[in-house]
C-alpha positions in Angstrom: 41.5 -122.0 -2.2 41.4 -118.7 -3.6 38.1 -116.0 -2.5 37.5 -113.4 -4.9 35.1 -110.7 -3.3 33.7 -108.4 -6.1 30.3 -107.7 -4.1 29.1 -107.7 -0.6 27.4 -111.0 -1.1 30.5 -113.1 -1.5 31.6 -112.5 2.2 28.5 -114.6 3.6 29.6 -116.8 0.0 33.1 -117.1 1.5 31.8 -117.8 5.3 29.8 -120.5 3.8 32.4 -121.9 1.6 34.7 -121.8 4.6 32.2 -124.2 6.4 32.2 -127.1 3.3 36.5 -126.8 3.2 36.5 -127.1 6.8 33.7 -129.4 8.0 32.4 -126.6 10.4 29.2 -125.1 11.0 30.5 -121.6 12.8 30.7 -120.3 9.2 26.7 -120.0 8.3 25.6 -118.3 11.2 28.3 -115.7 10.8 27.1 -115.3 6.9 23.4 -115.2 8.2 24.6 -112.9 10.9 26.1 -110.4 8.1 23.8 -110.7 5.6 20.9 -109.4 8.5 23.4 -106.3 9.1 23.8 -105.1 5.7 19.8 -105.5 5.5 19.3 -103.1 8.3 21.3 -100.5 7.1 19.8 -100.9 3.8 16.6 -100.6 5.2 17.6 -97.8 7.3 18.6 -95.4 4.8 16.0 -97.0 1.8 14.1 -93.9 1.9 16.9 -91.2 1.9 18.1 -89.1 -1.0 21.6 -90.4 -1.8 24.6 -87.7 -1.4 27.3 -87.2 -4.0 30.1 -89.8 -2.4 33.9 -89.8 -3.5 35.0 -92.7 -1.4 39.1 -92.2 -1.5 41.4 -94.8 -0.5 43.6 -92.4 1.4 44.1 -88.7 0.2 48.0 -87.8 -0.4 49.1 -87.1 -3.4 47.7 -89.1 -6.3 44.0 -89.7 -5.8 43.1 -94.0 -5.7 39.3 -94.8 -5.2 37.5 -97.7 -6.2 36.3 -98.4 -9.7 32.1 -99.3 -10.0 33.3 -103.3 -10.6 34.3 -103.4 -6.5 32.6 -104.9 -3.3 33.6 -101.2 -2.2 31.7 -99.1 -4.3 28.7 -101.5 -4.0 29.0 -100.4 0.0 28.3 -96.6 -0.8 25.5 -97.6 -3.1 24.2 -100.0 -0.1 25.2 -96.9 2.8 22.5 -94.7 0.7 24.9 -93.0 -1.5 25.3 -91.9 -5.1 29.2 -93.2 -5.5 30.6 -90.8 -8.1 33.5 -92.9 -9.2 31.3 -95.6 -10.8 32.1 -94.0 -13.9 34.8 -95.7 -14.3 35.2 -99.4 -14.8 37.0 -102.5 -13.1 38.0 -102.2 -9.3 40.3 -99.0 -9.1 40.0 -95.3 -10.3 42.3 -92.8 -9.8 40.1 -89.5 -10.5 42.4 -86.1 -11.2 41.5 -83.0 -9.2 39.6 -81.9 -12.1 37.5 -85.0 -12.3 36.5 -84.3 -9.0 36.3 -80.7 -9.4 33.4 -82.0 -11.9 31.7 -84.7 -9.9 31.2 -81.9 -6.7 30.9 -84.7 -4.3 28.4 -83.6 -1.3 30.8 -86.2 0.8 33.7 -87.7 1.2 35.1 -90.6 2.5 38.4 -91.3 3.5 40.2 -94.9 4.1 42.5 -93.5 7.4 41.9 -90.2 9.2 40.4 -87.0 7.6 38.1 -84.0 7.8 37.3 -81.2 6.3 40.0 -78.9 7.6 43.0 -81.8 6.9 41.6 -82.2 3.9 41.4 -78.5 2.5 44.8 -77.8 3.4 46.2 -80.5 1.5 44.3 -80.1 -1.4 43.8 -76.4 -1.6 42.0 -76.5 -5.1 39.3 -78.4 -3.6 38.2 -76.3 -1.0 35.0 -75.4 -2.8 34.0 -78.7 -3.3 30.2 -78.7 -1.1 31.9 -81.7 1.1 34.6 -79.4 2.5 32.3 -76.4 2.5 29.9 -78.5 4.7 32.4 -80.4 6.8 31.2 -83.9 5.2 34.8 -84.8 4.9 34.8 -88.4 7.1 37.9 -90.5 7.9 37.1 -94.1 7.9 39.0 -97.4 9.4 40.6 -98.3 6.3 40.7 -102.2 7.7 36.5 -102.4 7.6 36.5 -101.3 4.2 39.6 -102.6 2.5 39.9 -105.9 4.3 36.7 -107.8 2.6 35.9 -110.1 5.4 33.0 -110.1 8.5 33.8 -106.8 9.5 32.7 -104.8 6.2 29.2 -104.8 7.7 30.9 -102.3 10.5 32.5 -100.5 7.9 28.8 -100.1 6.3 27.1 -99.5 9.0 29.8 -96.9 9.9 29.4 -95.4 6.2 25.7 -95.4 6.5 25.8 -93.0 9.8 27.9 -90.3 7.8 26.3 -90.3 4.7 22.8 -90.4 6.5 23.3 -89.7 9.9 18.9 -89.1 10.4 18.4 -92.5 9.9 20.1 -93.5 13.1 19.0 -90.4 14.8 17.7 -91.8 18.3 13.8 -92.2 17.9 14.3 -93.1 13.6 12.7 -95.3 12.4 
């Protein structure tokens, strides 16, 4: 059986299609379990302005990021963000310097580690960008974003707190 996941819906799909293949029952309550994580974090940041995001898969060399037809794209529009490379179709993008020069992401996200300072240093004609001038360059687990499964509701939750991290301020609503 093959599982195509092209939104964040078809991991609780998947959990529940696991259940019929394998006569088990473990699989719904995980989907329901999911389903009620994503809702909270797309309750938590509902009434946010969404930042500029460039969400990179990794950041040597040649830029790859996720085209606006992936589950992972859908997860910076669901964190609260504006995700700049949905300007380009299908499931991958691989945005030049100047593309990005352009697009003036207010953050970015990185699959694997990364800030600001790693980040400006190995891409010194991006050091105006407002993401390195702000220090809103994140380093994410790579396996909670590119690994569509349960855990991508960690890696939105954890994408949530960096693009918007007053809504889980302690005392937010």
């Amino acid at each position: 059986y093959l599982f195509e996941f092209d939104e964040i819906a078809d991991v609780p799909r998947a959990l529940r299609t696991l259940d019929t293949l394998l006569a088990t029952t473990g699989g719904a309550s995980a989907a329901q379990a999911f389903e009620r994580r994503v809702e909270a974090v797309r309750s938590a940041v509902a009434g946010f302005v969404p930042p500029r995001v460039l969400l990179l898969v990794g950041d040597e060399g040649t830029f790859y990021a996720f085209g606006r037809d992936s589950y992972a794209s859908e997860m910076v529009r669901a964190s609260g963000g504006d995700n700049l490379t949905d300007r380009y179709p299908g499931r991958a993008a691989t945005p030049t310097e100047e593309a990005i020069l352009d697009m003036a992401p207010e953050v970015i996200l990185v699959l694997g580690d990364a800030d600001a300072r790693s980040f400006a240093e190995r891409h010194p004609n991006l050091i105006m960008l407002p993401a390195v001038v702000n220090g809103r360059v994140y380093g994410l687990n790579p396996d909670l974003i590119s690994r569509p499964g349960p855990r991508v509701a960690e890696g939105l939750e954890q994408m949530a707190r960096r693009l918007h991290p007053e809504a889980f301020a302690a005392g937010a609503a």
